[in-house]
N, C-alpha and C positions, 0 to 999 in steps of 0.2 A: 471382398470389397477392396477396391486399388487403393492405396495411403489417397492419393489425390482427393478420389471418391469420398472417401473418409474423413479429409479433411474440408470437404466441402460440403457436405451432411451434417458434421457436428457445428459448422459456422452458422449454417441452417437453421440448427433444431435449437442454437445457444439465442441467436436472432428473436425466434419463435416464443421461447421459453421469459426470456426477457430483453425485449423491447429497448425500456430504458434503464442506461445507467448510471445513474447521481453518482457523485463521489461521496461514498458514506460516510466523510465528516466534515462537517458546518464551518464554512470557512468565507472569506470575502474578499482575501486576496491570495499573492503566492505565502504574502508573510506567515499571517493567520494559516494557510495550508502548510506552510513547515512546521509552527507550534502542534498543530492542532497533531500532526503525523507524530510529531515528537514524544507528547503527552500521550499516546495511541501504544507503545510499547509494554508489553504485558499487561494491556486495559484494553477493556471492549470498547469500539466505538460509540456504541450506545453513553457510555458513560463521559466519556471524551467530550460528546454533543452536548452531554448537561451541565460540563464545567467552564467550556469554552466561551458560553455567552457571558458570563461574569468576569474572566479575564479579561475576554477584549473589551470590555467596559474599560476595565483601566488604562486598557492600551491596545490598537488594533496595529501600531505599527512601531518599527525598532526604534524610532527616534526620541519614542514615547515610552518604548515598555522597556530603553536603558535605563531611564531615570526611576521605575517602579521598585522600593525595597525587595532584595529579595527573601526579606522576610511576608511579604505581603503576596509575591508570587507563591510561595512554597503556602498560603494558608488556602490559594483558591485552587492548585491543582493539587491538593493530598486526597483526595478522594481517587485518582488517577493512578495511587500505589509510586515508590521511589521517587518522593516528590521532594528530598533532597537536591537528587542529582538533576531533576527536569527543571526543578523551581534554576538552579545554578546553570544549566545551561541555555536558559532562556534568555536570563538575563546577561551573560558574558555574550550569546552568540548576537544579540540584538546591540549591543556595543562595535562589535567587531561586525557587523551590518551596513555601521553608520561609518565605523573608520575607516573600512576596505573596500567598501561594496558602494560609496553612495547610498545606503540604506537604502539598496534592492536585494531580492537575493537573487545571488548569480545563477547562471542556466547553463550552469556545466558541474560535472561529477567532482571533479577533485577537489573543487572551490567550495563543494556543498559539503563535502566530504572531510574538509578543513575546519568545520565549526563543532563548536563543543556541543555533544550530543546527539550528533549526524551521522548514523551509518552508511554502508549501501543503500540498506532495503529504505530506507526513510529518503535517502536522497534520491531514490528509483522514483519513490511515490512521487515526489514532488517533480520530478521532471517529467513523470509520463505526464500526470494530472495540473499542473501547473503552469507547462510549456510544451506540451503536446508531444514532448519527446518519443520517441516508441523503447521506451523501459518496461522492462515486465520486472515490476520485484517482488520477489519468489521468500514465503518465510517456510517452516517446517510444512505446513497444510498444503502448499502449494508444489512444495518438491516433494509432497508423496503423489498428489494428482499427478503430478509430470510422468510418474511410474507407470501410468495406470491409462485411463481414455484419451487423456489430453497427448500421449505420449506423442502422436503423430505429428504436432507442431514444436515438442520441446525436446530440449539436447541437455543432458548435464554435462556441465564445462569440470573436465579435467581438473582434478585436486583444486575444485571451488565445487564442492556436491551442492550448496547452500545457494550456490548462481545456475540459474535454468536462462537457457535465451533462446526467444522464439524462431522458427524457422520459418523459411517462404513458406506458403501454404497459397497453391492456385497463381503463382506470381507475384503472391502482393503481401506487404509484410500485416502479421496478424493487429489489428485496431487496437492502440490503449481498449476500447471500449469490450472487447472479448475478453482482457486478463479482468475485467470485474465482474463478467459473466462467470467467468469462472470458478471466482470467489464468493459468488451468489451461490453454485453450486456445490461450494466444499460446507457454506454455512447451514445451505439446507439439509444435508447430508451427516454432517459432522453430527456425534451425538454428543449431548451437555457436558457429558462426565468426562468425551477425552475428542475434544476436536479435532483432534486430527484422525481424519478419513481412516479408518482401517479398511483391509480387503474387503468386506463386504458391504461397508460402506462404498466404496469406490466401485463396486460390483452393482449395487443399486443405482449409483449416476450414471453406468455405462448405459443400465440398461432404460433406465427412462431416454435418455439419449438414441437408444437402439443399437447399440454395439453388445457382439458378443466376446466374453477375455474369456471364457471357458475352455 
């Protein structure tokens, strides 16, 4: 099968497999979609979803969740894990929202990248899902798939092993809406005790997919 072939079959069969794809955490604007990502760091989204509605109670936007104590932040996301360091950069990056930003958040990397608690991978999420950007942000799960079936559209970038970026595939750059197919596919896959894909996991998505790495 031609990379082409290949990479037009798996767009197919991700297509097929799943339809749609919701951004898996509850969110209502970019703000709340930066929290919400933030909070999401060594926490399932599942959990994420169930701490979120009670914060943005208190405040669904920076103008609002500067003035929140951040003793009061840190009591609604401790179920989230490292709810020190989340509860303190919520409330500093929602300050510096208001005084740099116009309390928007900005829709470029460095800028996003500049707030307390903002990495790549958090500022990726929020620009693909956010602002439509075509970010793919890649954590451990995702740069072993890259290894593996997906390999046809993803390139690891030179001493950044942790940054994957998509390649043309058929002409046209791969859809925000494919890297959550993806991630659909590393969750089905992944087993409880070590989510991240091993060979045989990754051997199983190839081949429901229908590729063979044998």
């Amino acid at each position: 099968m031609l990379k082409k072939e290949r990479a037009d079959f798996i767009l197919t069969r991700l297509n097929e497999l799943y339809p749609e794809t919701p951004v898996p955490l509850d969110h209502k604007n970019n703000f709340t979609l930066l929290v919400a990502v933030l909070l999401s760091a060594q926490c399932t989204d599942e959990r994420v979803n169930k701490v979120t509605p009670s914060l943005f109670k208190l405040a669904d936007n920076p103008y609002d969740m500067q003035h929140i104590p951040v003793e009061k932040i840190y009591k609604v996301v401790r179920p989230c894990g490292l709810a020190p360091q989340k509860s303190s950069a919520i409330s500093k990056l929602s300050a510096i929202l208001v005084e740099q930003f116009g309390g928007q958040v900005p829709n470029d990397f460095a800028s996003l990248e500049s707030l307390p608690g903002v990495g790549h991978k958090t500022a990726g999420v929020v620009m693909s899902q956010g602002f439509g950007f075509p970010a793919f942000p890649v954590d451990t799960h995702i740069h072993r798939l890259a290894q593996g079936p997906f390999s046809v559209f993803l390139v690891t970038v030179p001493l950044q092993p942790m940054h994957v970026i998509p390649l043309l595939a058929d002409g046209q750059d791969i859809q925000n809406g494919h890297t959550v197919q993806i991630v659909l596919c590393r969750r089905k896959f992944g087993s409880k005790r070590s989510p991240i894909p091993s060979y045989w996991h990754i051997k199983r998505i190839s081949s429901l997919i229908g590729l063979n790495l044998s």
